[in-house]
N, C-alpha and C positions, 0 to 999 in steps of 0.2 A: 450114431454107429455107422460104421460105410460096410457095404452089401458088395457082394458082388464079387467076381473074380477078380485079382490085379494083375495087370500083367506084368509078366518077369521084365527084370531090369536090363539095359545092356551089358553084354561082357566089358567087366573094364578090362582098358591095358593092360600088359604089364608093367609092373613096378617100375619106376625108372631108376638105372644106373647112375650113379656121379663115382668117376671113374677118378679115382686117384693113385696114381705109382712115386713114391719117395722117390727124389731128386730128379724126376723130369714132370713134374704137374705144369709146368708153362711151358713145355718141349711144343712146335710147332705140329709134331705127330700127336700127341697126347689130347690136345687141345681138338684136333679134327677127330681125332676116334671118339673124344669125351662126346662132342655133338653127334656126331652120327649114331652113336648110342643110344643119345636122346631121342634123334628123329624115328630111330625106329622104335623103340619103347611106346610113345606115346604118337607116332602116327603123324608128324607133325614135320613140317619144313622151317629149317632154318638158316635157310640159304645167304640172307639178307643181313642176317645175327654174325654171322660165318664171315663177312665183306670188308673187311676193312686192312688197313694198311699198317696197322699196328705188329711192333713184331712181340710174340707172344713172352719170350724169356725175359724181357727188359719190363715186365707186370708183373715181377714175383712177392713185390712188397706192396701191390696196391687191390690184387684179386686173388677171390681161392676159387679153385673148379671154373676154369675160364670157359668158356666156348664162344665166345667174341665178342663185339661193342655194342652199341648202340648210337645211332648216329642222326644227330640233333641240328639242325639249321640253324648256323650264322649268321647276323644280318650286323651290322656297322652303321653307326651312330655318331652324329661331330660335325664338324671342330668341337669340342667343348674349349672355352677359354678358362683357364685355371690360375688363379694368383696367389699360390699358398706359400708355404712354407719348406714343400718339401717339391710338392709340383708345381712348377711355371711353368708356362707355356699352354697351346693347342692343341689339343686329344682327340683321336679317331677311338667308341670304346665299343669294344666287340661283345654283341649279346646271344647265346645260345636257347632259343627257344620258341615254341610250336604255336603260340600266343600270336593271333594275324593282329595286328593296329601298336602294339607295344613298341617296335623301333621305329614306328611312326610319329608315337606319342613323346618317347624321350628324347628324337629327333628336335623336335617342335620347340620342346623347353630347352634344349642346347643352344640351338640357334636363337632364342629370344637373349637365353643371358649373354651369350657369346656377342650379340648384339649391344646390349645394353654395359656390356666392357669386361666382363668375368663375371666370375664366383670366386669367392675368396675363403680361402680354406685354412685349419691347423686341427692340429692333432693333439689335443689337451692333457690326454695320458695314456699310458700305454701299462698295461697286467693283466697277465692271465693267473687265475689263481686257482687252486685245489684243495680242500678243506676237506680232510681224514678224521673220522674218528676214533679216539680212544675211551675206551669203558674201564669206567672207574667203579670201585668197590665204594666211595663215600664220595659226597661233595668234595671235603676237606683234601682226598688226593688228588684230585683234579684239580684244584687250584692249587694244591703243590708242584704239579706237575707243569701246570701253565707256567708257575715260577721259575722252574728249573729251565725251560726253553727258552723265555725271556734272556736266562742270566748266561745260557751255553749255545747262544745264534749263532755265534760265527763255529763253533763244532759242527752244529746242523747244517748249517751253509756251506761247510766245504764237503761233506758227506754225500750233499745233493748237489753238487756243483763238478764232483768227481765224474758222477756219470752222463756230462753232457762239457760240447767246445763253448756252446754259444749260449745256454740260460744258465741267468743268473736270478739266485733266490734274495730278492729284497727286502722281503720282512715275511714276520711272523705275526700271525695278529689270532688271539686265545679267545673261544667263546664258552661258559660253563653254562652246561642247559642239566640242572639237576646234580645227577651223578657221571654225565658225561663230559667230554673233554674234548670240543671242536677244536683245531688248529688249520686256521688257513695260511696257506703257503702262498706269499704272492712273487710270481715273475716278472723277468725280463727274460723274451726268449726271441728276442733279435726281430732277424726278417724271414722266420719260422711263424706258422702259426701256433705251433708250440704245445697241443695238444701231449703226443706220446713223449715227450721229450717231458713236460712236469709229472706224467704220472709216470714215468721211470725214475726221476730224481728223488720224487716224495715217496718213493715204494722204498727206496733202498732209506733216506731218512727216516722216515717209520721204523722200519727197522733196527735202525739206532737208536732211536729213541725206547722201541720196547725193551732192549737188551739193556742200556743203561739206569732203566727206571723199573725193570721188573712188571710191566704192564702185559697183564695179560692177553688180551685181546685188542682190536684196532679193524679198520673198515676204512680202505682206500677211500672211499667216496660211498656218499648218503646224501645228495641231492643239494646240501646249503652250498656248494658255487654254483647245482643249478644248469649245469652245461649243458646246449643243446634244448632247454626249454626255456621259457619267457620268465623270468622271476621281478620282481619286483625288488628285490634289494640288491641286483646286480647292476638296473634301469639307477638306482642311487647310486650306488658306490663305483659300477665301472666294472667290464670285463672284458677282454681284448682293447682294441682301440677307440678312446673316447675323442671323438671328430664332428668338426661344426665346421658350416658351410655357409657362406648367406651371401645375399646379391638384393642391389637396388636395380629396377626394373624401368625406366620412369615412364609414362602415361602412355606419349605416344606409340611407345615399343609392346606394350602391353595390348591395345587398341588395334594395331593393325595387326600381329604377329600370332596374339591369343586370342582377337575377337572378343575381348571383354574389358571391363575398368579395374584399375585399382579398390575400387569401393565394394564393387561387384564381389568380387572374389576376401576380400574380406569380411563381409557379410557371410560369403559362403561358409567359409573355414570357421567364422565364431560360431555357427549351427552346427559343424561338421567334430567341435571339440565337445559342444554340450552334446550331442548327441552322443560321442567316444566316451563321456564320463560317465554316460547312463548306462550304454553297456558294457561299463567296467572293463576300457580297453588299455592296457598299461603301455604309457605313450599314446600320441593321437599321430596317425600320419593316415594317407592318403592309400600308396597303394609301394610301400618300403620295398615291400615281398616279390613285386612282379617283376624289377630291375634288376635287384639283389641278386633271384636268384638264377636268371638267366647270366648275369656275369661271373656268379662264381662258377657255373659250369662250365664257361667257355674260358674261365683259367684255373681250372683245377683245384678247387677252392672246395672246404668240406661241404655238401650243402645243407645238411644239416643245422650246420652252424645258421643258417636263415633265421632259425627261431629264433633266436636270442638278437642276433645282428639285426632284425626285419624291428626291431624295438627302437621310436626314436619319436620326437618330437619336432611338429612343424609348424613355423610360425607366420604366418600371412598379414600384413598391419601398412599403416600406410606410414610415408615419413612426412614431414611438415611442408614440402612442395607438392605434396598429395601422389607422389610417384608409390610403387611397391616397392616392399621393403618383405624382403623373405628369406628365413632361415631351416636349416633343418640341425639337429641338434641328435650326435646318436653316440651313445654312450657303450654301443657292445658289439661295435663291431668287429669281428674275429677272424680275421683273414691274415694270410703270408704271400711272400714270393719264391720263398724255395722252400724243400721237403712235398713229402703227402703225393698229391695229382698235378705237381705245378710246372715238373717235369717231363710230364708226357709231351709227345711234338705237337698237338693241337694248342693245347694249353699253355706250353710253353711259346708258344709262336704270338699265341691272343695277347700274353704279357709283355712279349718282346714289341705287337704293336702299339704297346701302351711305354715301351722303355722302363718298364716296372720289374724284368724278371729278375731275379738272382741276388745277391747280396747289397744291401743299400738300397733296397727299393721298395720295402711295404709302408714308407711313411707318403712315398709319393702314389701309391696304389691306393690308399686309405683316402685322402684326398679324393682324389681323380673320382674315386666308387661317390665318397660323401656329395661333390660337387652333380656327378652325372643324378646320384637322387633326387637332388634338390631340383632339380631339370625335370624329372620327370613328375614329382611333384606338384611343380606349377601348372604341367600339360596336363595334368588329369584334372584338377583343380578348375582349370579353365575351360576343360571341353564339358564337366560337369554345368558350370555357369552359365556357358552359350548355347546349352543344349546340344554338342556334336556329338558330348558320348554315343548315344546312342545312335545317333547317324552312321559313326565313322563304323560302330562293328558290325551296324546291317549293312555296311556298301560290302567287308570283308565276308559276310557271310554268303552274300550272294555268291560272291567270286567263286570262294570254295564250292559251294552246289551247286551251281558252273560246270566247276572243271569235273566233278565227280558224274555229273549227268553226262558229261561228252563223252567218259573214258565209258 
C-alpha cells in the first residue's frame, strides 16, 4: 500500500490543434499557422521541421496536416557495374540514412564486384496482386461463383481496367477456404508501384461482381496477398518484382578487397542459414533491410513495403576454380519509378541519378536495387569473417562522441 502524500502532477498543455481549412490545407500560410499552433500548444519548437525547400501545394496527394519535412542524409555509393537485362552499365546509388559505416559497407562490396567484372542481373516476373473476399452463404456458392469468374474474366478485366491507363489485370486465380470465396487479382501495373491503382480497379470489380451474382457481402482485403508484411506464400509465389542477382568474385579480389577467402565466407553463411532456419526467418539474408531501405527513401519509394521487399535469399558457395560464387535471390520486391513520393524533387533527382525515373525505368531500378544488395551482402558477410564488424562501428562511434563532446 503506498503512504504518504503524492504530489500533484504538472499542468498539461493544451490540447493541440491540427488546423484544417477545405481547399487550402497545403496553402503555404496554412501550413505555417498549422505549426505555429503546435509550437505554442505544446511549448515546443519546430523551427528545423519548418526548414525546407519543398513547396507545400504540390504535397497534396502525398500528406495530410503538413507542418514540414524531415531531412535525412545522403550519402552515394558506386560505380556499381550492372550487366542485366534491363540495366547496363556503371551506377552511382544514392542512400538516405543516419546509419554511420552502411555507405561505407555497400561501398566496399560495389567496388569488389565492379572489380571482379559485374553483377548480373533479371527480373524473373513481375505481379502485384490483391485478394478480396466474398462471403458465401454454402461451400457449393462459392465454387459457383469461382466458376462464373473463371468463365466472364475478360467482363472483369475490362471493368477493372476501365479505372486505370497503365495496369492491366492478368488473371484471376479462386481460392475456397470453407464457405468463403478468395479471388486474387493478379497485375501488371507498368513502372507504377501500383499499390492505389489495384485497389481502385479491384474496388470497382468487386462491385461488379456483387451486382451480377447477388453476393452479399465482400471485404477489399483480409491479409492473404499479405501486403506490407513478410508472408511466406508471397516468399513462393511472388509479389511485386521477382529479381536475382549474382556475381563470381575470384580469390584474389576477395583476399585483398574483403580481407577474407572464398572458404571463409562460405563456412560463414552455411552457419548464418542454419542458424536463419532455427529462428524461423523466412528467407536467409544478411542485412536486405539496412540498403533497402535507405534507398527507398532517397527515391520515394513506399517504405513500408521494406517488409515484404527486405524478404530474399542469399547464396555464398564456391565455384570449381575455388573463386566466390554469390547470388541474392528476392522474390518481393515492390518498388516503381513514377506515382506515390517519386516525384518529389529530392526523390525524383536520387532516380534521375540512377537514369531510373519516369516511364521505362522500374525494370532497370529493380536491378540496380537487386545488384547494389547483393553488394552489400557480401560487405557485411565479410567484415563479419575478418572480425571488422565490430571495429568499423566503434571507429564511427567514437567519431560521433567526438563531435558531440566538442559542441
Amino acid at each position: 500500500m503506498m503512504t504518504g502524500n503524492m504530489s500533484e502532477k504538472p499542468a498539461s498543455p493544451n490540447p493541440p490543434r491540427i488546423l484544417r481549412k477545405a481547399g487550402e490545407n497545403h496553402s503555404a500560410a496554412t501550413v505555417r499557422t498549422r505549426r505555429k499552433a503546435i509550437e505554442k500548444d505544446l511549448a515546443v519548437s519546430l523551427e528545423n521541421v519548418g526548414h525546407h525547400r519543398l513547396h507545400p501545394e504540390a504535397l497534396q496527394g502525398n500528406i495530410e496536416n503538413l507542418v514540414g519535412a524531415a531531412q535525412i542524409p545522403i550519402g552515394l555509393a558506386g560505380p556499381l557495374l550492372v550487366e542485366g537485362e534491363h540495366a547496363r552499365g556503371s551506377f552511382i546509388v544514392p542512400f538516405a540514412t543516419t546509419e554511420g559505416a552502411l555507405v561505407d559497407s555497400y561501398a566496399r562490396g560495389m567496388a569488389a564486384i565492379t572489380r571482379a567484372g559485374g553483377v548480373r542481373t533479371s527480373v524473373l516476373k513481375s505481379v502485384m496482386h490483391i485478394t478480396p473476399l466474398f462471403l458465401c452463404e454454402r461451400a457449393s456458392e462459392a465454387i459457383s461463383h469461382a466458376k462464373w469468374a473463371e468463365k466472364n474474366f475478360e467482363r472483369i478485366k475490362k471493368v477493372a481496367e476501365a479505372t486505370t491507363t497503365h495496369g492491366k489485370l492478368r488473371s484471376i486465380e479462386p481460392l475456397i477456404l470453407g464457405r468463403n470465396l478468395h479471388l486474387q487479382f493478379n497485375y501488371d501495373t507498368g513502372d507504377a508501384m501500383g499499390l492505389n491503382m489495384i485497389n481502385i480497379a479491384t474496388e470497382r470489380a468487386c462491385a461488379f461482381i456483387q451486382s451480377e451474382r447477388g453476393i452479399g457481402r465482400y471485404y477489399l482485403r483480409v491479409n492473404l496477398s499479405a501486403d506490407k508484411k513478410a508472408s511466406h506464400r508471397n516468399f513462393v509465389s511472388g509479389y511485386g518484382k521477382e529479381v536475382l542477382a549474382e556475381a563470381v568474385l575470384p580469390r584474389k579480389i576477395v583476399a585483398r578487397m574483403l580481407h577474407t577467402t572464398p572458404e571463409e565466407l562460405k563456412d560463414f553463411w552455411k552457419a548464418a542459414v542454419t542458424a536463419g532456419m532455427k529462428a524461423g526467418i523466412t528467407g536467409v539474408n544478411a542485412h536486405i533491410a539496412n540498403g533497402l531501405t535507405a534507398l527507398f527513401i532517397a527515391t520515394g519509394q513506399d517504405v513500408a513495403q521494406v517488409v515484404n521487399s527486405a524478404v530474399g535469399i542469399l547464396d555464398l558457395d564456391l565455384t570449381k576454380e575455388g573463386d566466390l560464387y554469390a547470388s541474392l535471390h528476392l522474390p518481393n520486391l515492390v518498388v516503381g519509378t513514377v506515382g506515390g513520393g517519386t516525384g518529389l524533387p529530392t526523390q525524383r533527382e536520387c532516380l534521375e541519378l540512377m537514369g531510373c525515373y519516369g516511364g521505362g525505368g522500374v525494370g532497370k531500378f529493380a536491378e540496380i536495387t537487386a545488384g547494389m544488395l547483393l553488394a552489400g551482402e557480401i560487405s557485411l558477410c565479410a567484415a563479419l569473417t575478418n572480425g571488422d564488424f565490430s571495429k568499423i562501428h566503434e571507429v564511427k562511434h567514437a567519431f560521433t562522441k567526438t563531435l558531440i563532446e566538442d559542441n
